[in-house]
DODREN-904226 format. One record per residue (C-alpha): residue in three letters; x, y negated, z negated; residue number from 1. Coordinates in nm, 4 decimals. Last residue first. Example, Ala and Ser with C-alpha at 12.3 -4.5 7.8 and 13.67 -1.06 7.14 Angstrom:
REM residues 2
SER 1.3670 0.1060 -0.7140 2 .
ALA 1.2300 0.4500 -0.7800 1 .
REM end
This chain:
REM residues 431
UNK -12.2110 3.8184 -4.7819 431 .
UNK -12.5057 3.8377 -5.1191 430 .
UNK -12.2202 3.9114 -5.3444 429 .
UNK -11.9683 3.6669 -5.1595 428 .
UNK -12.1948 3.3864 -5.1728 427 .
UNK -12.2930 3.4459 -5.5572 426 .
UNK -11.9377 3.4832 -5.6276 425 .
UNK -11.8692 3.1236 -5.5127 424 .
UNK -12.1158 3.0056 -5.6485 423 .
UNK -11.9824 3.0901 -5.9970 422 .
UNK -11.7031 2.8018 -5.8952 421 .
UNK -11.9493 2.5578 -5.7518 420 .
UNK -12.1612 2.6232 -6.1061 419 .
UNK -11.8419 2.5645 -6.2952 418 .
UNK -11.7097 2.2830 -6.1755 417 .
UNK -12.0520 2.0906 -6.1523 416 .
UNK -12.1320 2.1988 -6.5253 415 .
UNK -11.7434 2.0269 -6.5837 414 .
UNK -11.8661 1.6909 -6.4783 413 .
UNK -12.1875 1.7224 -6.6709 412 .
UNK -12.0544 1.8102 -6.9884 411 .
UNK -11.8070 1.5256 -6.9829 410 .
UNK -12.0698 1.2676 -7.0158 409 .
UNK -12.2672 1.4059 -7.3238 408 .
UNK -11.9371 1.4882 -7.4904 407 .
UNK -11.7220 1.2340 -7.4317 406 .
UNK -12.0724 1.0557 -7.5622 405 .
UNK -12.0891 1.2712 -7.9007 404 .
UNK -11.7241 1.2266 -7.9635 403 .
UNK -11.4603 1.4631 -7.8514 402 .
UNK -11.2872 1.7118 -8.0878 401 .
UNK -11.4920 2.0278 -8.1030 400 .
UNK -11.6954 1.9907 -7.8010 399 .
UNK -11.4068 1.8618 -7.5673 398 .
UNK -11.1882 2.1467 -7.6982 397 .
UNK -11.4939 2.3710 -7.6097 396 .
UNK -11.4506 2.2425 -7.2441 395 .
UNK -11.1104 2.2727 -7.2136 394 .
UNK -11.1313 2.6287 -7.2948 393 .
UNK -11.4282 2.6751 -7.0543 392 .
UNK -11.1576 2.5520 -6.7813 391 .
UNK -10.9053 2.8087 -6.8500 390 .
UNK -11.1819 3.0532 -6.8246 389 .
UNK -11.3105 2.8885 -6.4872 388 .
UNK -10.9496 2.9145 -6.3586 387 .
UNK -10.9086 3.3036 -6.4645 386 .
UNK -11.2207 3.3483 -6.3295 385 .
UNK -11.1386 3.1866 -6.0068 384 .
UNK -10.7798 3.3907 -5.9904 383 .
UNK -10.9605 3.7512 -6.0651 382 .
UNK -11.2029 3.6414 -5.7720 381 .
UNK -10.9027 3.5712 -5.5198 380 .
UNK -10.7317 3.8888 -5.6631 379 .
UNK -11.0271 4.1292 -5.5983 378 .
UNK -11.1015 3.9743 -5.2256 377 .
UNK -10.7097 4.0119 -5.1753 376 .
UNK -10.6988 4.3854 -5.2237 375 .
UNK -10.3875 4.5210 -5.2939 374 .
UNK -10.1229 4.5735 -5.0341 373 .
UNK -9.8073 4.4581 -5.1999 372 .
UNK -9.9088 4.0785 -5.1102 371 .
UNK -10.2269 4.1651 -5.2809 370 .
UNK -10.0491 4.2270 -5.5630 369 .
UNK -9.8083 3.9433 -5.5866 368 .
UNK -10.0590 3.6515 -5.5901 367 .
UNK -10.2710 3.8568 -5.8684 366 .
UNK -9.9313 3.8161 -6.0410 365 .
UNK -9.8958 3.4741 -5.9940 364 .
UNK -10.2812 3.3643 -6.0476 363 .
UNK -10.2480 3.5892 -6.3905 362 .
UNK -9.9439 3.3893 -6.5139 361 .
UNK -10.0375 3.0789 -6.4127 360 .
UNK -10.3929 3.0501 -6.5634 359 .
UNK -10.2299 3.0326 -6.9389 358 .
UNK -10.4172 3.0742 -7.2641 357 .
UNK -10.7872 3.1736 -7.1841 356 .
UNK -10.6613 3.2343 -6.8372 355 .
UNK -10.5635 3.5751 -7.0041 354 .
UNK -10.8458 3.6808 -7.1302 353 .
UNK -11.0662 3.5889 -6.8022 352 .
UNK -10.8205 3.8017 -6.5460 351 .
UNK -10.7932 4.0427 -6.8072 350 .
UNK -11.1473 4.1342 -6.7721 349 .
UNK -11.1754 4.0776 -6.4045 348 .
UNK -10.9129 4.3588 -6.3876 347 .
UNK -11.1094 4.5900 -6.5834 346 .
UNK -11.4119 4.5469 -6.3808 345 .
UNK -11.1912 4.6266 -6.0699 344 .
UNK -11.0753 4.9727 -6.2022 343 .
UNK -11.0682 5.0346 -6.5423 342 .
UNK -10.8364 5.3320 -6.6330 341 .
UNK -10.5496 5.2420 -6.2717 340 .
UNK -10.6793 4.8735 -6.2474 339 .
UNK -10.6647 4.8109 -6.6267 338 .
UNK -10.3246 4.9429 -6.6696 337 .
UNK -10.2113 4.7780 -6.3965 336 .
UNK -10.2971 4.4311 -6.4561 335 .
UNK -10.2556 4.4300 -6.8015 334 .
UNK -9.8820 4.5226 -6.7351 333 .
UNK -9.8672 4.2309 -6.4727 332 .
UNK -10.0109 4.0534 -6.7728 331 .
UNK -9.7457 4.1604 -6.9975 330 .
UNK -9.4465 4.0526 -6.7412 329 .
UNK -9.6010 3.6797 -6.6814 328 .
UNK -9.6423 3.6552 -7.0753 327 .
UNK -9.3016 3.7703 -7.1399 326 .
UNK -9.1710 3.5353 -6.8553 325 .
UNK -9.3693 3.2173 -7.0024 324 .
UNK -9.2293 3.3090 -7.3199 323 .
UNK -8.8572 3.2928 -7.2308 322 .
UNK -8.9257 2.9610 -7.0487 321 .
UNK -9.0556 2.8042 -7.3024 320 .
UNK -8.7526 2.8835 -7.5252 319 .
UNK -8.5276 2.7514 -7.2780 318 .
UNK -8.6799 2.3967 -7.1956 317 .
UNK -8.8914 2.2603 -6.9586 316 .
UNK -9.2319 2.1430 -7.0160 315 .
UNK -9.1444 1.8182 -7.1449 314 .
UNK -9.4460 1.6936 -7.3836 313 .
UNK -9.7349 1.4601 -7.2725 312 .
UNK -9.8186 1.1681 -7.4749 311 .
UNK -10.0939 1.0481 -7.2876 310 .
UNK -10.0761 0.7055 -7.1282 309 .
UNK -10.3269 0.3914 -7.2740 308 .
UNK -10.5964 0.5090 -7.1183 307 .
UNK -10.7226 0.1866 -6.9683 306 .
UNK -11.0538 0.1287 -6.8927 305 .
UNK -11.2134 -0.0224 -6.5817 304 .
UNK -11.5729 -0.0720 -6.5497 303 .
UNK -11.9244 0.0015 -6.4454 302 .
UNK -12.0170 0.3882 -6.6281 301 .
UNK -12.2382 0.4837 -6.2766 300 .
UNK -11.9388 0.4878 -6.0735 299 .
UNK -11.6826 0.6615 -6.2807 298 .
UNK -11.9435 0.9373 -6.3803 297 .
UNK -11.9974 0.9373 -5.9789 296 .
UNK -11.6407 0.9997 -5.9073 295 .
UNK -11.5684 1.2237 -6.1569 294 .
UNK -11.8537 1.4724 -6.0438 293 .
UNK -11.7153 1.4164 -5.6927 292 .
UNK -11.3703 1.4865 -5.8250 291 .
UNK -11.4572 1.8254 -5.9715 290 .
UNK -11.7034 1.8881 -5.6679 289 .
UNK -11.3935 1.8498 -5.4041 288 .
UNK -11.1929 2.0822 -5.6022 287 .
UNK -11.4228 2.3574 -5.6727 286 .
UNK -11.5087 2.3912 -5.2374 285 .
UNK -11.1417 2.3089 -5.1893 284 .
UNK -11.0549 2.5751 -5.3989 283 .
UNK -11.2888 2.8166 -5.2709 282 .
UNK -11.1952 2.7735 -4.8765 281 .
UNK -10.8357 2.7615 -5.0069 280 .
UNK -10.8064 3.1279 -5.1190 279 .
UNK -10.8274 3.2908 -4.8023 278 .
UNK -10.4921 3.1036 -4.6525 277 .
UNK -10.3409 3.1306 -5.0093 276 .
UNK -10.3996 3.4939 -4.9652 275 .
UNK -10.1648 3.4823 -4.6659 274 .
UNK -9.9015 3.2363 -4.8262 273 .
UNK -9.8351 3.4912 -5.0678 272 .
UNK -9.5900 3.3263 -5.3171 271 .
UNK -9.5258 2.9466 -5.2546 270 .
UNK -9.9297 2.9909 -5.0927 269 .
UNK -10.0706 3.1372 -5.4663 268 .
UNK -9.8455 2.8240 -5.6338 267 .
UNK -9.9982 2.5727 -5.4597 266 .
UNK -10.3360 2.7594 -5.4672 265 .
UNK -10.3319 2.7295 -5.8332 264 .
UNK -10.1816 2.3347 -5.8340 263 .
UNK -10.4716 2.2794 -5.5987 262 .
UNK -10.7125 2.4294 -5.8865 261 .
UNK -10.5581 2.2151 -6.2037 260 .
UNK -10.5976 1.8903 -6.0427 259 .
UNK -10.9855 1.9771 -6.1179 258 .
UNK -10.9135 2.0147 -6.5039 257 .
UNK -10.7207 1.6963 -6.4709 256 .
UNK -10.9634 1.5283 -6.3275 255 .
UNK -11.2588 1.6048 -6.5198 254 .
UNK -11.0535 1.5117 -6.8534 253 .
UNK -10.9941 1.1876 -6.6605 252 .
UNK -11.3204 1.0757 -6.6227 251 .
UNK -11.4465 1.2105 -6.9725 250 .
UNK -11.1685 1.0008 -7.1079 249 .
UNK -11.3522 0.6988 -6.8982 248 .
UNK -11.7360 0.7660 -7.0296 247 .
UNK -11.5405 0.7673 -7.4021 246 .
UNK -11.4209 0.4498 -7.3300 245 .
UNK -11.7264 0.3048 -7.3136 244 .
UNK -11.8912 0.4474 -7.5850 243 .
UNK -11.6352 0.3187 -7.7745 242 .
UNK -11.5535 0.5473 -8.1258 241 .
UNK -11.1605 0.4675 -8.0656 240 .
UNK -11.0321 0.7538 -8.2466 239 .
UNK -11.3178 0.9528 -8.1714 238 .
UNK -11.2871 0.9239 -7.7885 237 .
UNK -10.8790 0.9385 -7.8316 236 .
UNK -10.8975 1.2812 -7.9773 235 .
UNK -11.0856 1.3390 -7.7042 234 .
UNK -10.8752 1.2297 -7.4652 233 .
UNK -10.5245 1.3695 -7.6168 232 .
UNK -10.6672 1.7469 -7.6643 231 .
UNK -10.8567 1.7156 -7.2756 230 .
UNK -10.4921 1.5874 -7.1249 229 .
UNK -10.3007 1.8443 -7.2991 228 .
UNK -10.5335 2.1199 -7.1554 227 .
UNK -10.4721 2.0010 -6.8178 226 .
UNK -10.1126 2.0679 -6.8722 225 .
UNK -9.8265 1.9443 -6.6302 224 .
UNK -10.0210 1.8525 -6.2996 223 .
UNK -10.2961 1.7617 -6.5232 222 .
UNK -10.1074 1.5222 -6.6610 221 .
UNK -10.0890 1.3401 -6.3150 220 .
UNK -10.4646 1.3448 -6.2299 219 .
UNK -10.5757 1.2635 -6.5827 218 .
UNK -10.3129 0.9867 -6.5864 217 .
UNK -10.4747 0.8454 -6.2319 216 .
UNK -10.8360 0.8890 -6.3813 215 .
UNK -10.7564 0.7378 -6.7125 214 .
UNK -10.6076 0.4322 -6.6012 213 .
UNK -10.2428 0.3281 -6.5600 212 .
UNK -10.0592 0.6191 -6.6076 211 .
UNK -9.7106 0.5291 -6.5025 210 .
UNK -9.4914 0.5761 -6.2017 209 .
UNK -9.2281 0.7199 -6.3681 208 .
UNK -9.3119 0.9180 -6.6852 207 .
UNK -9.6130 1.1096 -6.5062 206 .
UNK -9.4251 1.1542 -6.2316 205 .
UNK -9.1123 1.3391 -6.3935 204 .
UNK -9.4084 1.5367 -6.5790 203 .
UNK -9.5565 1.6414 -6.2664 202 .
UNK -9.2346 1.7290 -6.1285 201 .
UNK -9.1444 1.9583 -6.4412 200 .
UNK -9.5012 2.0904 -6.4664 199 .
UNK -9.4505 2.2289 -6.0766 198 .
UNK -9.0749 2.3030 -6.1356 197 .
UNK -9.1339 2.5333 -6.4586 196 .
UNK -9.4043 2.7033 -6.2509 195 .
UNK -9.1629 2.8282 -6.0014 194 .
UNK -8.9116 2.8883 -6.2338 193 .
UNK -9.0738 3.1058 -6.3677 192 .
UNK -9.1968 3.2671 -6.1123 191 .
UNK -8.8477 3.3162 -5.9855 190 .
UNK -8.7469 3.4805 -6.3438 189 .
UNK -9.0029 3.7691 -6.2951 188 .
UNK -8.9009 3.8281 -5.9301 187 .
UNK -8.5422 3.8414 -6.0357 186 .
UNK -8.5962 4.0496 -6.3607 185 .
UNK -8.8021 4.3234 -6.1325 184 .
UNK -9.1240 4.4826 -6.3640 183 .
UNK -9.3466 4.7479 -6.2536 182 .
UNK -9.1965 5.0780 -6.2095 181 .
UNK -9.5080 5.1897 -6.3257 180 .
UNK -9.3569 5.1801 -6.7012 179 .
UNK -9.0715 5.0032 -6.6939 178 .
UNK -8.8191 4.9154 -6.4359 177 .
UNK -8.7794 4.7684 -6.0274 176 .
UNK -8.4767 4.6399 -5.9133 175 .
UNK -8.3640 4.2835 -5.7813 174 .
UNK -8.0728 4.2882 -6.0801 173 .
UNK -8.0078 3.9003 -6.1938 172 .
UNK -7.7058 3.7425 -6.0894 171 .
UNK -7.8688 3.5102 -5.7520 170 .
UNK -8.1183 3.3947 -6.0043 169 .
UNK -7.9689 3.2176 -6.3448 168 .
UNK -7.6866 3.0111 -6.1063 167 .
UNK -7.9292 2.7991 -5.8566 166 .
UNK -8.2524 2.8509 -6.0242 165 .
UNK -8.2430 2.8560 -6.4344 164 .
UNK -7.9002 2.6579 -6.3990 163 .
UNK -8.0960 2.4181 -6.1858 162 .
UNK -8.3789 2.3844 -6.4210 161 .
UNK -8.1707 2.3672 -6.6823 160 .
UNK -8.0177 2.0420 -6.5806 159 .
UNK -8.3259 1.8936 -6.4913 158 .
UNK -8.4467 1.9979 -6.8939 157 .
UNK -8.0801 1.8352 -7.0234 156 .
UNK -8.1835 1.4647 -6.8634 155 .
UNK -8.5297 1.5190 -6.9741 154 .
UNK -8.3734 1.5780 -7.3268 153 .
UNK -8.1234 1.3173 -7.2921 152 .
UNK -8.3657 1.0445 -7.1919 151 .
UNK -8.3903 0.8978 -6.8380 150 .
UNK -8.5468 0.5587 -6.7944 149 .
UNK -8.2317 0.4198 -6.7089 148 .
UNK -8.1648 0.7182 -6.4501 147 .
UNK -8.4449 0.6420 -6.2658 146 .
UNK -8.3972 0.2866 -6.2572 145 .
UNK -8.0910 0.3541 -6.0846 144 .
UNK -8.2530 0.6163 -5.8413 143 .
UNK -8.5580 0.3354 -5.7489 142 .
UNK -8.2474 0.0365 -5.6813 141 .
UNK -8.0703 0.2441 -5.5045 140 .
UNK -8.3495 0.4003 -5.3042 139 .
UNK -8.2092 0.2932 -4.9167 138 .
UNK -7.8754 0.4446 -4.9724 137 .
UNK -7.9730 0.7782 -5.1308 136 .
UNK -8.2561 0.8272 -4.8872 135 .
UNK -8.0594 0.6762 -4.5741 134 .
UNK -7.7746 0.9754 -4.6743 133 .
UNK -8.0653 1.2342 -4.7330 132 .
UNK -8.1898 1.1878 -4.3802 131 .
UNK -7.8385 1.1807 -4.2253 130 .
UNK -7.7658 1.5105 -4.3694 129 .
UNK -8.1064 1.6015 -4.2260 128 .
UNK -8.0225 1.4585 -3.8880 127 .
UNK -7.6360 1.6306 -3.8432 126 .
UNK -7.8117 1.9593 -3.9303 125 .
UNK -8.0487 1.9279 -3.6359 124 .
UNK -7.7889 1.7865 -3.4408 123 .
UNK -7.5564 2.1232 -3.5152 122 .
UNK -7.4470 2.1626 -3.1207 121 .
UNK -7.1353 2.1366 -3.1647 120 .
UNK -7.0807 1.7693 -3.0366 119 .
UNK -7.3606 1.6714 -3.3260 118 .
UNK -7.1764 1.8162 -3.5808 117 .
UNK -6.8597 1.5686 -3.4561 116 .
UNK -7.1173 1.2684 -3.4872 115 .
UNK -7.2040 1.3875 -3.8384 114 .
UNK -6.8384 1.3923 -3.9265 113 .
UNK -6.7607 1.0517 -3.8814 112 .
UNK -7.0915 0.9509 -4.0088 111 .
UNK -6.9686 1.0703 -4.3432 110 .
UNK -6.6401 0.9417 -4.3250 109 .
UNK -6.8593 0.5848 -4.2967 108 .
UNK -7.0685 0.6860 -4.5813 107 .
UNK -6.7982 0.7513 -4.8244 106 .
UNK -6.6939 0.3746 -4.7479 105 .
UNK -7.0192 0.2374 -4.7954 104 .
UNK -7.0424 0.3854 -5.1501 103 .
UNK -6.7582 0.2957 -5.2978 102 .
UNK -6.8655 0.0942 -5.5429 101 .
UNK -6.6094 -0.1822 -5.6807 100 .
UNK -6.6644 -0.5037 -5.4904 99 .
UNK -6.8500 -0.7809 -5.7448 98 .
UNK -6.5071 -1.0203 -5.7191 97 .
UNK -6.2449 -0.8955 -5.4606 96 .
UNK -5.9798 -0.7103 -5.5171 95 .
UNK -6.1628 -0.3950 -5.4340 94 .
UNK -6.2315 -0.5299 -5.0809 93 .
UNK -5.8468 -0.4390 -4.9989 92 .
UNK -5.8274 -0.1363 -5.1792 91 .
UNK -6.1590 -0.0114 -4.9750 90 .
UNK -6.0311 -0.1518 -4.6392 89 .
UNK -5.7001 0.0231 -4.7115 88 .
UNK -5.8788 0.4041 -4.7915 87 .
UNK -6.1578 0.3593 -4.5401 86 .
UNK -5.8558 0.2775 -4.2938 85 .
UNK -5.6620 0.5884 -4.3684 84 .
UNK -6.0173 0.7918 -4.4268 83 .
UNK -6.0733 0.6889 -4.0417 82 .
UNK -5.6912 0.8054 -3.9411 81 .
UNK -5.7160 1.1295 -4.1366 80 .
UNK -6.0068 1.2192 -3.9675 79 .
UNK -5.8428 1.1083 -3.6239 78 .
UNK -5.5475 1.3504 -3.7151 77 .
UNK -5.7920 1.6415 -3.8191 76 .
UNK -5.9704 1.6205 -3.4966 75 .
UNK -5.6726 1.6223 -3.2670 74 .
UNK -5.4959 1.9185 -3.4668 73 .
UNK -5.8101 2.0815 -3.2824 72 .
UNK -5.6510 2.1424 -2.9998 71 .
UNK -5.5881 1.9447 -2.6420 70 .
UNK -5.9608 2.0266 -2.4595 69 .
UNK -6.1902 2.1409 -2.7610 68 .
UNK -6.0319 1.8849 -2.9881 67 .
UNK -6.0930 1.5868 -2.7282 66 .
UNK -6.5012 1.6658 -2.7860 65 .
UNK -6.4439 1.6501 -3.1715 64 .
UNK -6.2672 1.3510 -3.1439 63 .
UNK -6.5545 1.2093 -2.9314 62 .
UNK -6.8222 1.2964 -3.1403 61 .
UNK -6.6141 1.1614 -3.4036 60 .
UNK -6.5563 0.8658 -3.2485 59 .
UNK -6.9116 0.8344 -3.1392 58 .
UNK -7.0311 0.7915 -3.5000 57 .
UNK -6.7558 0.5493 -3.6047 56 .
UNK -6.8989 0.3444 -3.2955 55 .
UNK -7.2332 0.3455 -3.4565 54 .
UNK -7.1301 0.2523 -3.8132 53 .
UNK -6.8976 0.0154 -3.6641 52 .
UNK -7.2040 -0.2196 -3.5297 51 .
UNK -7.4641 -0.1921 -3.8139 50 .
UNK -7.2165 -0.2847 -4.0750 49 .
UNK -6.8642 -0.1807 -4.2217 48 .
UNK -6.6334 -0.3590 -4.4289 47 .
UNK -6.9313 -0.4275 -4.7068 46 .
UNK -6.8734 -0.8140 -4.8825 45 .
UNK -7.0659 -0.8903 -5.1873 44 .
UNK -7.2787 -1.2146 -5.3051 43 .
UNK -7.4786 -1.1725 -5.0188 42 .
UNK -7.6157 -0.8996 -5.1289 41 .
UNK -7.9061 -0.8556 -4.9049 40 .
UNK -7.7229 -0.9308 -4.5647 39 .
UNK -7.4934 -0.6425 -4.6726 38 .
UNK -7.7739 -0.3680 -4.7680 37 .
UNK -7.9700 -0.4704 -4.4339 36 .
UNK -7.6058 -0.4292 -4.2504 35 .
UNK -7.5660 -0.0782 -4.4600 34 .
UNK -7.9533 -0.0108 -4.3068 33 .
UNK -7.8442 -0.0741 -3.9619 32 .
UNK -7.5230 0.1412 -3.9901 31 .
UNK -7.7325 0.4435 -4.0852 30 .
UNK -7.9401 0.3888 -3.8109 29 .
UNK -7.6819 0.3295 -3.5429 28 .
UNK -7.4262 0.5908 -3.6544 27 .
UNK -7.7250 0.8220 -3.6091 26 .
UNK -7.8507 0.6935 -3.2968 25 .
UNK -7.5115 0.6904 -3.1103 24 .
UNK -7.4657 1.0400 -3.2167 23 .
UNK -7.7961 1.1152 -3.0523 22 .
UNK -7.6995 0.9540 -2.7699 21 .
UNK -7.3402 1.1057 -2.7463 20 .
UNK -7.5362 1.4264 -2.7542 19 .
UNK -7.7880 1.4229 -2.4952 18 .
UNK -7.4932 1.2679 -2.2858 17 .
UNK -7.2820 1.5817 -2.3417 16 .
UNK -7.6033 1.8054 -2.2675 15 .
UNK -7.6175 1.6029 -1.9549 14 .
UNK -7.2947 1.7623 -1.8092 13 .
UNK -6.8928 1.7294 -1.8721 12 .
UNK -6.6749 1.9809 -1.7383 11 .
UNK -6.5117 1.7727 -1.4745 10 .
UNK -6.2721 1.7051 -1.7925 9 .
UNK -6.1805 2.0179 -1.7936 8 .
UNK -6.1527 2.0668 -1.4241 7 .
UNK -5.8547 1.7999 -1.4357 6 .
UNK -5.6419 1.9959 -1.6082 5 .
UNK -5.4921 1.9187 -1.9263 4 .
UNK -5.0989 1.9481 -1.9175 3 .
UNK -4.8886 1.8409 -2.2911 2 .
UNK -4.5717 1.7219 -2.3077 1 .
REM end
């Protein structure tokens, strides 16, 4: 027989109660929405609702309380006791008609343990588990859809994306090699995956909520390639040969060449959150008079247009991923061999050749420097002229494949971009 002492249980003080509340409030929550799920089906019957939900919640804060005084082979019994009755409610319901998920039933033994976390002190843990769980229950209809819409290939590009960051990383060698000691395999393959997740989530948006209209898809596919969305729409503005639509493409080539500048100081902040803090006075300043240019071009052209979506190609897969890492390393080579024969002027040199092709790879390892100590004035204006080159690419596409009124209209939007990003230098120089 076993003696507990009555001073244990005189033990008990507000933090208990703080707890038991907040146990109560999690069983309550996730209960309410499993009642909202039952009520909605009515079709189906759930064994579990708003009411034993909470009280499944306290019994594991309790059990977990009970474990500290007796032992904790009081824990593990009630745990087996709630998955008992999960495991004959489940067989039971099973049998009926429309009742084979399982779904409420893992989320009971869920709240089970939550309530326990919150008994030792892990509430904050207990709340983003519980989070996730009302995010996965509440979305069923949005995650199935999801996965409808899913092809293989986009299916096997979020699969290598985790391999690339959850298994790829943690192996590879975190020391420095080649000439100036420059390169590290792990920092390398982070910013790769760094921008492969940026154009992967952009893409995953693009395909799922739709590009209805030519500002929101040049907003959206500019998240994955800006330069995709100036090729499509002004191949488009010939195709088509409608003045009118042409005024709309050159909408949403201006917005997806602005998009491009927060996704720069997105990635700056991921990596040197310092610089980012300098760099966002000239974003915002470019950003705000891309869309203002777009917003007056879309004012002055009356209308609505419809862009029809723009084909836009998955940006993750293996081989893409390779390159981007080769480029990344040779323009941290650039980098340095300019800065140490060339000095700044050098710098600013590669900083425009290589935003010719890609602006990432220069804005990350401009990022890096002047996180190592170099100076952040230098890599904030090697990042803008990188930008603006990347933008006077997009430009010249526009001239060589839009039609005379892309042209015309587009012109003006990115003259705005360009003159509040070279204004930027004029400030500084005269500062």
């Amino acid at each position: 027989m076993i003696e507990i002492g009555t001073s244990q249980f005189s033990d008990l003080n507000f933090d208990h109660l703080i707890g038991l509340a907040s146990s109560i409030g999690i069983g309550f929550l996730i209960g309410m929405e499993r009642q909202f799920s039952k009520e909605a089906m009515e079709h189906q019957e759930q064994f579990a609702g708003i009411r034993t939900f909470t009280m499944v919640s306290m019994f594991g804060f309790i059990s977990a309380l009970i474990s500290t005084l007796v032992g904790e082979w009081v824990f593990g019994l009630t745990l087996a006791c709630v998955f008992a009755f999960v495991v004959v409610s489940y067989v039971q319901l099973s049998k009926m008609p429309g009742n084979r998920g399982g779904t409420t039933e893992f989320a009971l033994l869920i709240t089970f343990t939550l309530g326990a976390l919150v008994f030792f002190n892990m509430i904050l843990f207990a709340l983003i588990i519980m989070v996730v769980m009302l995010l996965l229950l509440a979305f069923k209809p949005t995650l199935h859809l999801f996965v409808e819409k899913l092809k293989r290939q986009e299916l096997l590009a979020i699969i290598l994306f985790v391999v690339m960051s959850a298994l790829v990383i943690p192996f590879l060698p975190n020391d420095n090699f080649g000439p100036y000691k420059l390169w590290n395999l792990k920092e390398i393959w982070q910013m790769v995956v760094l921008v492969s997740g940026t154009s992967l989530v952009g893409y995953m948006i693009a395909k799922f909520m739709g590009q209805k209209g030519t500002v929101l898809a040049g907003i959206i596919g500019g998240i994955v390639s800006s330069t995709s969305v100036a090729l499509a729409f002004s191949r488009k503005s010939k195709d088509t040969k409608s003045r009118a639509s042409s005024f709309f493409y050159a909408v949403g080539i201006i917005s997806a060449c602005t998009i491009m500048f927060p996704r720069i100081l997105f990635e700056v902040y991921v990596v040197n959150a310092d610089l980012a803090k300098q760099l966002w006075v000239p974003i915002l300043v470019i950003t705000s008079s891309g869309f203002v240019s777009a917003a007056l071009i879309y004012k002055f052209k009356n209308g609505n247009h419809n862009a029809n979506g723009i084909v836009l190609k998955n940006p993750l897969d293996f081989l893409s991923a390779l390159k981007f890492a080769v480029l990344f390393a040779a323009v941290q080579w650039l980098v340095k061999y300019a800065s140490i024969h060339f000095g700044d002027s050098g710098i600013y040199l590669v900083g425009a050749i290589s935003g010719i092709t890609d602006v990432d790879a220069i804005t990350l390892s401009m990022a890096k420097i002047a996180k190592a100590g170099g100076s952040k004035n230098m890599a904030i204006q090697t990042i803008i002229i990188a930008a603006l080159s990347n933008t006077l690419v997009k430009l010249i596409i526009v001239i060589v494949l839009g039609s005379v009124e892309l042209r015309k209209t587009a012109l003006w939007g990115f003259l705005v971009i360009f003159i509040s990003g070279l204004s930027y230098f004029f400030v500084t120089y005269i500062l």
